[in-house]
C-alpha positions, 0 to 999 in steps of 0.5 A, a space after each residue: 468531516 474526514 479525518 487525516 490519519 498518519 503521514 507524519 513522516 511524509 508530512 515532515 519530510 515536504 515542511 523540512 523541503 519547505 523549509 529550506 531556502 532554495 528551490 524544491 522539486 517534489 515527485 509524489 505518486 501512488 497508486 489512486 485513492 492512497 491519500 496523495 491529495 490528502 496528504 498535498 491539503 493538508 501540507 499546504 494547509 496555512 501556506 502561499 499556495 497554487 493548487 492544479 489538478 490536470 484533467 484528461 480534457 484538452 491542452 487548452 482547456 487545461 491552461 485555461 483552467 491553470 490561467 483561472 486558478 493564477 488569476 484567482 489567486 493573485 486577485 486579478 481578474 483581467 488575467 481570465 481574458 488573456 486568451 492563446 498563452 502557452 505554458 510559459 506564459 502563464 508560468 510568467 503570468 504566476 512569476 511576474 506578479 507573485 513577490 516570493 517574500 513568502 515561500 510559494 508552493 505550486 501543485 500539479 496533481 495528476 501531472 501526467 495526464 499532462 504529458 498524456 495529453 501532450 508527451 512534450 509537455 514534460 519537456 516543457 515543463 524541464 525548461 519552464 522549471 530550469 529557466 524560470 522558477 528554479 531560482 525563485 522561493 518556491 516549492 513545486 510538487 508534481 503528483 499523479 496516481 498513474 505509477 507506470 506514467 510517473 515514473 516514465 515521465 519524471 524519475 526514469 533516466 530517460 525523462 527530461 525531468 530526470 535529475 530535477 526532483 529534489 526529493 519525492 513520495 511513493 505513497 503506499 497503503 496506512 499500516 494496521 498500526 494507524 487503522 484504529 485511529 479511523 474505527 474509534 471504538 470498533 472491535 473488528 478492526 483485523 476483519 475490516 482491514 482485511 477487506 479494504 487494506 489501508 486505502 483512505 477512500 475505502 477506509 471512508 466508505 466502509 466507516 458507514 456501516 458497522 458490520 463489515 458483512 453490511 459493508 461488503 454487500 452495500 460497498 462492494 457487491 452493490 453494482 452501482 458503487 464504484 469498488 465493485 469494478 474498482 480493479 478493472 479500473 485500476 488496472 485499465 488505467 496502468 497496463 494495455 492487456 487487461 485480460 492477461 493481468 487479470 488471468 493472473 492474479 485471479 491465478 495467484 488469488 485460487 492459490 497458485 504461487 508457484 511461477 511453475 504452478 501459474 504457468 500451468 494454470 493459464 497455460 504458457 511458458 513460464 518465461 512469458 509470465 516474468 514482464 506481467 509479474 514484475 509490473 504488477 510487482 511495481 504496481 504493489 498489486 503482487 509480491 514475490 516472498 521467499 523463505 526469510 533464511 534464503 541467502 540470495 533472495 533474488 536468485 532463489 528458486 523458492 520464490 512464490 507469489 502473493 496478492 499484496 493489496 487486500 482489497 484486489 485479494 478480496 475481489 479476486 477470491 470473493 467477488 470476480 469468481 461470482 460476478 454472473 450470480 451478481 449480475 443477475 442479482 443474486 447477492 445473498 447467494 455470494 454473500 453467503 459464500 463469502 461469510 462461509 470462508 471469509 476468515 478460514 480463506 481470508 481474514 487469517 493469512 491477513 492476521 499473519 501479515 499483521 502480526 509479523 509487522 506487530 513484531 519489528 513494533 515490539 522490538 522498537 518498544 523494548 517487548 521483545 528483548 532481541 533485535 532481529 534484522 529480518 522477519 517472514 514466513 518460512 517453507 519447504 516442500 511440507 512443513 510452514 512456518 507463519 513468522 520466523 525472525 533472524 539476527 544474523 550476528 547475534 544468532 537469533 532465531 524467533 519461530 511464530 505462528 499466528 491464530 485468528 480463532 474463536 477459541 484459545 490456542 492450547 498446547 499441540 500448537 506450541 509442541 507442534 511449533 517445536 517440531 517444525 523448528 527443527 527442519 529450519 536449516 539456519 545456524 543449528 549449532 548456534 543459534 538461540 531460539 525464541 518462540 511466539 504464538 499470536 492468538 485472537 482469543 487467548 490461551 489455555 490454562 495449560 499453555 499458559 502454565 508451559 509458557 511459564 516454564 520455558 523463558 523463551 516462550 512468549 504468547 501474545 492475544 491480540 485481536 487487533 485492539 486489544 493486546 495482552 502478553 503471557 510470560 513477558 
């Protein structure tokens, strides 16, 4: 049995919706296999409910196919033989039948393929909405994983159902926060991650080994199962020239993240990269990062670009590059490349993202006694600094930097820490410093000893289960 795991907070938000005693108009999208059926069953668990999931089939076939589910849910079967009705009709086939003593809450998933198949549809829809259910004690939720088509055909100004919706949902990826709760007793929960992000479905699919090498090889380098080619597809389904799209973030994946630098390697200008980059930053697929003291972010000229999606960060490095040696069935070999740098390449600069977000958590918690308004990571032309946390008020400053080693961190990582500080132009006459090391296998005696000695220094050994603090 699949377990549901976290979207508490959207769950609360669609009961609070459905709580209210008018009408809700609720748009819910992500990119596929995030959890938005999930999420849609478990809400409408013990609720008056009409559930739709559109197809890319015909128009008729897929009024057919509403009309039967109508019929089913109201018991009436002489419903099914009424042939020819137009959306409306059925609609009134639902409203004309139904009390709505009881709130009822009406799904459409996948809702653009409707307007695919028929781009008046969410004219249609506009006018079904405004005249006949509007008004009644209901609950509409229109959901659909192709983002770049939602957004088009219900939240942009120029859609006709613009300024209908009452509420909606992007969903994104589960945070590592929530990982453990679908690897109950597994140690590797960083490396696991690091492989399939926070997708459910992956998530599911790697739940059947216990090795995550095992997993890779059976789930991903297996040219049967579907993750092998999963982002071709994800991407098939979003953009029109596939090839460039690919060409750059297999770019960005070499470790190219200067605009400049991406330009160079695929050979254009860099003003033709803009429109490809900034979809596949709606896409969530990519994100732009600029050094967290930056005063204009958007301005900037230090912005590099990073995979945001580790599952499509995995493949372009570890898979897309041997898909010949796969293709001619020689897995071992790849396998041997990924196990070679999977964590040196990998698995530490997804520790790093973890570890930043482990910060705002000890924050709310009280572990850390100063608040901070922002976190990231830090860089100039030669120095890097895994975490820096700022307070513009209160003049804080938290340095980091992160370890996903097999042996303890000692003291040159802090005293190193110490003098990459000092290039940081933020506040230098003012600002209190902090500093934190994160540490998958602890520390020396001797750090630990130096850590006591400074208050301001704090060690934390977090492998991803298991946290433990020094000098707290």
């Amino acid at each position: 049995m699949k377990k549901f795991v976290n979207r508490e907070r959207e769950l609360q938000f669609l009961n609070k919706e459905y709580d209210k005693d008018e009408s809700s108009f609720i748009v819910i999208y992500g990119r596929r296999r995030v959890g938005k059926t999930a999420l849609i069953k478990e809400f409408i668990k013990n609720k008056r409910a009409v559930y739709f999931l559109a197809t890319e089939e015909l128009e008729d076939e897929n009024k057919n196919s509403l009309r039967d589910i109508i019929a089913d849910f109201l018991n009436n079967e002489f419903i099914k033989k009424l042939s020819g009705l137009k959306w409306d009709e059925i609609f009134d086939l639902l409203i004309n039948n139904y009390d709505f003593s009881e709130k009822l809450v009406v799904v459409i998933d996948e809702f653009q393929y409707l307007g695919k198949i028929n781009p008046a549809f969410p004219s249609i829809f506009k006018k079904i909405w405004d005249e006949k259910l509007k008004e009644k004690n209901i609950m509409v939720i229109v959901c659909g994983s192709l983002i770049n088509m939602m957004e088009s055909q219900t939240l942009n100004y120029s859609s006709p159902l613009y300024g209908r919706r009452t509420g909606q949902i992007r969903l994104r990826q589960i945070q590592f926060k929530y990982y453990g709760d679908f690897f109950e007793g597994n140690s590797n929960l960083i490396e696991l991650y690091s492989v399939t992000g926070g997708v459910p479905k992956y998530i599911e699919i790697f739940k059947e080994e216990d090795d995550v090498f095992k997993s890779i090889e059976n789930s991903i380098l297996n040219r049967e199962s579907f993750l092998y080619e999963e982002p071709i597809f994800l991407l098939e389904r979003e953009v029109q020239d596939i090839g460039t799209y690919f060409s750059i973030i297999k770019t960005i994946a070499a470790g190219n993240h200067k605009l400049g630098n991406i330009a160079t390697a695929l050979g254009v200008q860099q003003a033709k990269l803009t429109k490809y980059l900034s979809t596949l930053i709606n896409l969530d697929l990519i994100k732009r990062e600029v050094p967290v003291t930056e005063v204009n972010a958007e301005k900037s000229k230090k912005g590099l670009y990073f995979i945001n999606d580790n599952f499509i960060n995995f493949w372009f490095k570890f898979v897309y590059p041997f898909r010949n040696y796969i293709e001619l069935d020689e897995v071992d070999y790849v396998l041997q490349k990924i196990k070679k740098s999977f964590v040196v390449n990998h698995v530490s600069y997804v520790y790093e993202d973890i570890c930043r977000d482990k910060i705002w958590d000890m924050i709310i918690s009280g572990e850390i006694e100063f608040e901070l308004q922002r976190i990231g990571r830090w860089w100039n032309s030669s120095e890097e600094i895994d975490i820096v946390g700022i307070n513009l008020e209160t003049k804080d400053i938290l340095f980091g930097e992160c370890k996903y080693l097999s042996s303890s961190v000692d003291v040159d990582v802090l005293y190193k820490l110490f003098e990459k500080s000092k290039s940081v132009e933020w506040e230098n006459k003012n600002r209190k410093e902090h500093y934190i090391i994160f540490s998958k296998s602890g520390f020396s005696d001797r750090l630990i000893e130096i850590a006591k000695e400074n208050r301001n220094v704090k060690l934390v050994q977090f492998d991803g289960t298991v946290i433990k603090y020094f000098n707290w």
